[in-house]
C-alpha positions in Angstrom: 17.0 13.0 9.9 13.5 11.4 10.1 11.7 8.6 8.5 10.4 8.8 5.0 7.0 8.1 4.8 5.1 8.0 1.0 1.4 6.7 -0.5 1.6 3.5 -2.8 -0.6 5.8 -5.3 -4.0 5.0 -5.8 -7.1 6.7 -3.9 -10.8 5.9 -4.5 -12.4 7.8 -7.2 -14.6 10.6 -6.3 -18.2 9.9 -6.5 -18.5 12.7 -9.2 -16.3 10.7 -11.5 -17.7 7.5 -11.2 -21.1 9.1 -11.7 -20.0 10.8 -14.3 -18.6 8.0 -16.0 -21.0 5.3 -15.4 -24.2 7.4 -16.4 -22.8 8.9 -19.6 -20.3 6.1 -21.8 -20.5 8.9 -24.3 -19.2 11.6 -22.0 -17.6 14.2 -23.9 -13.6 15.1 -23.9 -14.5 18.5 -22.4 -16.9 16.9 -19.9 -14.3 14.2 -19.0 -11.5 16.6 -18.5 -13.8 19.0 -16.2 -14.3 15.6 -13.9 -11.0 15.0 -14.2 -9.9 17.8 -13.0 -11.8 17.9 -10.1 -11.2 14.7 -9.0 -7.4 15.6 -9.1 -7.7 19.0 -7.5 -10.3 17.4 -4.4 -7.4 14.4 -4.2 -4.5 16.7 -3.7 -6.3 18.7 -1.0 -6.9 15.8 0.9 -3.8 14.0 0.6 -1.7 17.6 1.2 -4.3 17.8 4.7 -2.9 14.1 5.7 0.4 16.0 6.0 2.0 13.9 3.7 5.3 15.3 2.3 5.3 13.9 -0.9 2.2 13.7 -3.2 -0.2 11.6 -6.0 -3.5 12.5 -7.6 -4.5 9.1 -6.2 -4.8 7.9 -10.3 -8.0 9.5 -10.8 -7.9 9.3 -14.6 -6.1 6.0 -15.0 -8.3 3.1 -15.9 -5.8 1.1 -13.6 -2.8 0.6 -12.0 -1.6 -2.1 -15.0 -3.4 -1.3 -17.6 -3.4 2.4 -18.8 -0.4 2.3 -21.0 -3.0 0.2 -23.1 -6.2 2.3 -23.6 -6.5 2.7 -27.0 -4.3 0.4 -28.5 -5.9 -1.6 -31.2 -3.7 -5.1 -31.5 -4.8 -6.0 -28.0 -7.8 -8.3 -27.3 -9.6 -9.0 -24.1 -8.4 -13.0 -24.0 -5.4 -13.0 -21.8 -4.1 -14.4 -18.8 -6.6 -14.4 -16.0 -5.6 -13.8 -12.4 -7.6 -15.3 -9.9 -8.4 -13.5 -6.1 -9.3 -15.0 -3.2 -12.4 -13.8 -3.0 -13.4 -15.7 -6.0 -13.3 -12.8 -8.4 -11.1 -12.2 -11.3 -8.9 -9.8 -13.1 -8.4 -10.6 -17.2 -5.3 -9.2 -19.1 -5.4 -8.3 -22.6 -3.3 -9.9 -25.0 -1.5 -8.5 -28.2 -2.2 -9.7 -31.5 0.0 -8.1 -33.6 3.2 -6.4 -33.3 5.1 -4.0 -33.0 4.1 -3.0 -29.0 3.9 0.3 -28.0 2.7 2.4 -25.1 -0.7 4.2 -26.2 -0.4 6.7 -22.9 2.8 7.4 -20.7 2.3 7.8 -17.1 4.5 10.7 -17.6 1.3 12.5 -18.9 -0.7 12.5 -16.4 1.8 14.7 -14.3 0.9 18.1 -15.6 -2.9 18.0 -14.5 -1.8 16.9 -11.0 1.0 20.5 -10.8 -2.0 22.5 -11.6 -2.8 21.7 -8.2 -0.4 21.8 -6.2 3.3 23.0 -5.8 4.7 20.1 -3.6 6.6 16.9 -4.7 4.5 14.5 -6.9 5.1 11.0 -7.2 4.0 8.5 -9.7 3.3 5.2 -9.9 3.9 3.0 -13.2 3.4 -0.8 -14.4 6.3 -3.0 -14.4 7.8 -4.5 -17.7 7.3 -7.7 -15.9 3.8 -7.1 -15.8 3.4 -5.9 -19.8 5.5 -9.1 -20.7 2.5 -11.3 -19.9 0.8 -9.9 -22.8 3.2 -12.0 -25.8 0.8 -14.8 -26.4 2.1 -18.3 -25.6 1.4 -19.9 -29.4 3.3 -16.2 -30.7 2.2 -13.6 -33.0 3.3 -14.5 -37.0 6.0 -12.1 -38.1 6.8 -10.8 -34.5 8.7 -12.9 -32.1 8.9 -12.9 -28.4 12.4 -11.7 -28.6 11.5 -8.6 -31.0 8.1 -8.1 -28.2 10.8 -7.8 -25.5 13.1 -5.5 -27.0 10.0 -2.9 -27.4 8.7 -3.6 -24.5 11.8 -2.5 -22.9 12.4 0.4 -24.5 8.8 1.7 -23.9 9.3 0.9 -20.0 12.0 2.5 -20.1 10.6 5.8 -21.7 7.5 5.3 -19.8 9.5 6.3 -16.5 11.4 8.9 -18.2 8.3 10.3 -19.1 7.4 11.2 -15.4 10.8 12.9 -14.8 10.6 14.6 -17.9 7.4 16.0 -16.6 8.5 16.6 -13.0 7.8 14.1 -10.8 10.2 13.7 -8.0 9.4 9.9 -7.5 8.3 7.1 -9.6 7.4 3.6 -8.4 7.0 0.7 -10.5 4.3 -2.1 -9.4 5.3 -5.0 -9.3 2.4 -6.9 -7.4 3.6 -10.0 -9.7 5.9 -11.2 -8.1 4.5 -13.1 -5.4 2.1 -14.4 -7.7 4.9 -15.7 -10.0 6.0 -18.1 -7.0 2.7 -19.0 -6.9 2.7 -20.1 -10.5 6.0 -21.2 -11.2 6.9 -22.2 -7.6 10.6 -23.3 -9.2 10.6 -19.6 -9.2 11.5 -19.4 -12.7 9.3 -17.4 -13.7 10.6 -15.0 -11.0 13.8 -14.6 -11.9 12.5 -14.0 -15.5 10.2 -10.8 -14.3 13.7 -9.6 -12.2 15.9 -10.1 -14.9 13.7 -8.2 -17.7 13.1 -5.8 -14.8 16.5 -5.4 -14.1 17.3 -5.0 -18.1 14.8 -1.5 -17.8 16.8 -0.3 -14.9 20.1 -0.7 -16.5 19.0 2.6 -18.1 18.8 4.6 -15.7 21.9 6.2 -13.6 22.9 5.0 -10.1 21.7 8.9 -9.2 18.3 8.4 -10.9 17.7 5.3 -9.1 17.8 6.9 -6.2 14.3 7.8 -6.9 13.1 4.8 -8.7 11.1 2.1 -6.5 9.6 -1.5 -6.9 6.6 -2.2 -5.0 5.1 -5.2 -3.9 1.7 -6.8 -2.4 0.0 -9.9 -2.9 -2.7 -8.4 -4.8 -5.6 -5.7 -3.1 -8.3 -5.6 -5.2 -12.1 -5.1 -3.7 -10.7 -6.0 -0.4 -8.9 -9.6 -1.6 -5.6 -10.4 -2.5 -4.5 -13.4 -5.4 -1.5 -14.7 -3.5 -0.8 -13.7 0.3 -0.8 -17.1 0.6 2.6 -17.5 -0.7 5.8 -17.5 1.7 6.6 -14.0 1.4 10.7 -15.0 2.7 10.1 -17.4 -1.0 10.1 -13.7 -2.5 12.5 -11.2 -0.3 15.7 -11.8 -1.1 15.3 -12.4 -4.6 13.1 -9.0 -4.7 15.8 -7.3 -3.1 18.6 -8.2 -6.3 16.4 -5.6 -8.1 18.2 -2.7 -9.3 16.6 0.2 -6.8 17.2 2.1 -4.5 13.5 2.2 -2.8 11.3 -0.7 -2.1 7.3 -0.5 -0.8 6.8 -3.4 0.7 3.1 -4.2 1.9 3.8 -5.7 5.8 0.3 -4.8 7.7 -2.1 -7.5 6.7 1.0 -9.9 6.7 0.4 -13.1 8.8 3.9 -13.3 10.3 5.6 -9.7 9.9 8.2 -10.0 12.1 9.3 -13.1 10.1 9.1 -11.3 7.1 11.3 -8.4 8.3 13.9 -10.4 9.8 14.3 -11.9 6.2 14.5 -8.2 5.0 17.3 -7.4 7.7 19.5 -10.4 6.2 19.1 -9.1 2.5 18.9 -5.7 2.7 21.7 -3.7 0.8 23.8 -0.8 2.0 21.9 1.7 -1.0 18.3 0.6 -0.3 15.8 2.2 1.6 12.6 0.0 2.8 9.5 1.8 2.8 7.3 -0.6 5.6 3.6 -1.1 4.7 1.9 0.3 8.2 -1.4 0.5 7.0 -3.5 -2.4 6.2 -6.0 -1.3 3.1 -8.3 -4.3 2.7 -9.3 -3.8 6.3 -11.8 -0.8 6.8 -10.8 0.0 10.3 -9.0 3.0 10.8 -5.0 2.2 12.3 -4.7 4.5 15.5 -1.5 6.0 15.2 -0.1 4.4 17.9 -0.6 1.2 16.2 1.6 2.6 13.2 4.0 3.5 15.6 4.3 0.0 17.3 4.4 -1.1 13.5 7.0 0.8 12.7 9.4 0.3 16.1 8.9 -3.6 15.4 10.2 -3.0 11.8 13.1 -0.9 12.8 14.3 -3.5 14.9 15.4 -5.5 11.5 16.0 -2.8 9.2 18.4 0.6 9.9 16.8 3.8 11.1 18.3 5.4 8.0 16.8 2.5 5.8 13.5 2.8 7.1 10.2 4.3 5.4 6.6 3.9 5.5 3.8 3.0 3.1 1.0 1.5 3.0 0.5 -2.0 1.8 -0.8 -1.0 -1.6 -3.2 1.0 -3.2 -6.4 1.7 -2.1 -7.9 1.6 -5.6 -5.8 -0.5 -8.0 -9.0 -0.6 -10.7 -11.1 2.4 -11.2 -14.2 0.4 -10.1 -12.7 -1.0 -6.7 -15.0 1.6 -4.4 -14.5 -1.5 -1.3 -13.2 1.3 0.5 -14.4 5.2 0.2 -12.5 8.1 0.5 -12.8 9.0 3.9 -11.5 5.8 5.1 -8.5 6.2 2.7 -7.3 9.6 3.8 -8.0 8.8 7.9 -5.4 5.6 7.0 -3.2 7.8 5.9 -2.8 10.5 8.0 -2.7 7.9 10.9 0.3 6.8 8.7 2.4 10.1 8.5 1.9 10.8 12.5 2.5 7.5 13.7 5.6 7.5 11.7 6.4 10.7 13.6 5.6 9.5 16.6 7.7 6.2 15.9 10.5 8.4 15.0 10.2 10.4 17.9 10.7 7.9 20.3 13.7 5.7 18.2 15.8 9.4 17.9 15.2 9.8 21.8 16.2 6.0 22.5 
């Protein structure tokens, strides 16, 4: 027995990439795929050094976290809902203008790059149906209702995670950094139950053995180094997170103002199948966790939560949008390799009591 420990998913861009990509718009496929590739071999190495037992090629050729199913649609428009961080920058959705909605890139596909590279488990991260359901225009779209939208929007979540089994991947994760923010917009928490309820609807799909390694995670947002709703009452969110259908949550804890609060909720709610992977690692802080502070992290969490429950994480990704560079490389890969031995080192000390 030990204590699972896995990445959220993304990792900064390499220089070379954004270089790449910033000095030449007309790049060509070729020239692309060459970055690419590097960028996904050079992530690999460095997150296999961390000691991590399970992998990701850190997203290197997604545009984002939420919004490469997208690239390259044509009936979406850059008009839609705007999130707001605390910071005082902002993130803007698209919005579809005409049906029928489908998937212009599975996540699934960017799997066989990444086992060029590497032999060990690969994990995946993909965008919750929750989060593509934002896109239905609140006036409608003529000849293609909201009820019609979710029924496609279903179906391509659904294939969407098949997709990254189908091409090998041992975990997939699906973000759902909404749902704090839907309290904070509907705080009747309506709006909540209508992201876990479509959610759940995607997850009826899937076998009670597959769902063993599907996983919803959740932050309040950790874009450039700011967050859109950590100022919501995370216990407001936990035990109606928790009625998802999963076996895994990754639940961002470091930069939490009140963890122990927050994990005692957890230890109330928490089901006999699910495993909850703690975030240890703060990413919108540049200092570098020791990895006796993930240990201490850890020991405080497993005093809510079962030993056999317990993972790590960190509290989301270090690069959610391709141009987030708030924190380089370096720092990224440090964080987590402090992660995977101060999880050994808090794992060490709870089997020897």
């Amino acid at each position: 027995m030990s204590i699972q420990t896995e990445s959220v998913g993304s990792i900064p861009r390499t220089k070379k990439l954004l270089d790449g990509l910033l000095a030449n718009p007309k790049i060509s496929e070729d020239e692309l795929n060459i970055l690419y590739d590097e960028a996904v071999q050079d992530t690999l190495s460095n997150m296999d050094a961390t000691g991590s037992p399970i992998l990701t090629d850190g997203e290197q050729t997604k545009s984002s976290f939420a919004t490469y199913p997208l690239d390259g649609l044509e009936n979406v428009a850059p008009e839609g809902v705007i999130i707001p961080f605390e910071d005082g920058h902002t993130r803007q959705l698209p919005i579809l203008t005409k049906g029928p909605f489908r998937y212009a890139n599975y996540a699934g596909s960017y799997i066989p790059r990444a086992k060029k590279f590497t032999n060990k488990p690969l994990k995946q991260a993909v965008i919750s149906a929750s989060a593509m359901s934002l896109l239905y225009p609140a006036d409608g779209i003529p000849g293609y209702t909201q009820e019609q939208f979710i029924n496609d929007l279903i179906n391509e979540a659904v294939a969407d995670i098949r997709s990254c089994f189908d091409n090998g991947a041992t975990r997939v994760q699906i973000d759902f950094t909404e749902g704090r923010l839907a309290i904070k917009l509907d705080p009747s928490k309506g709006l909540l139950q209508q992201f876990i309820d479509l959610n759940n609807q995607v997850m009826s799909h899937f076998s009670a053995e597959e769902r063993k390694n599907i996983g919803f995670h959740t932050c309040p947002g950790g874009d450039h180094d700011s967050t859109h709703s950590a100022d919501v009452d995370y216990g407001e969110l936990i035990p109606m997170l928790l009625t998802l259908n999963a076996d895994n949550f990754y639940m961002q804890m470091a930069s939490e103002a009140d963890p122990e609060k927050a994990l005692k909720i957890i230890g109330e709610n928490i089901k006999p199948n699910q495993r909850i992977f703690i975030g240890v690692i703060d990413v919108i802080n540049e200092e570098i966790e020791s990895a006796e502070t993930v240990k201490n992290r850890v020991l405080t969490a497993a005093k809510h939560i079962p030993l056999e429950q317990l993972g790590t994480t960190d509290d989301c990704g270090f690069s959610p949008f391709c141009d987030d560079v708030a924190t380089n490389r370096s720092t990224a890969f440090s964080k987590i390799t402090a992660r995977v031995n101060g999880t050994q080192l808090a794992f060490e000390a709870l089997k020897n009591g």
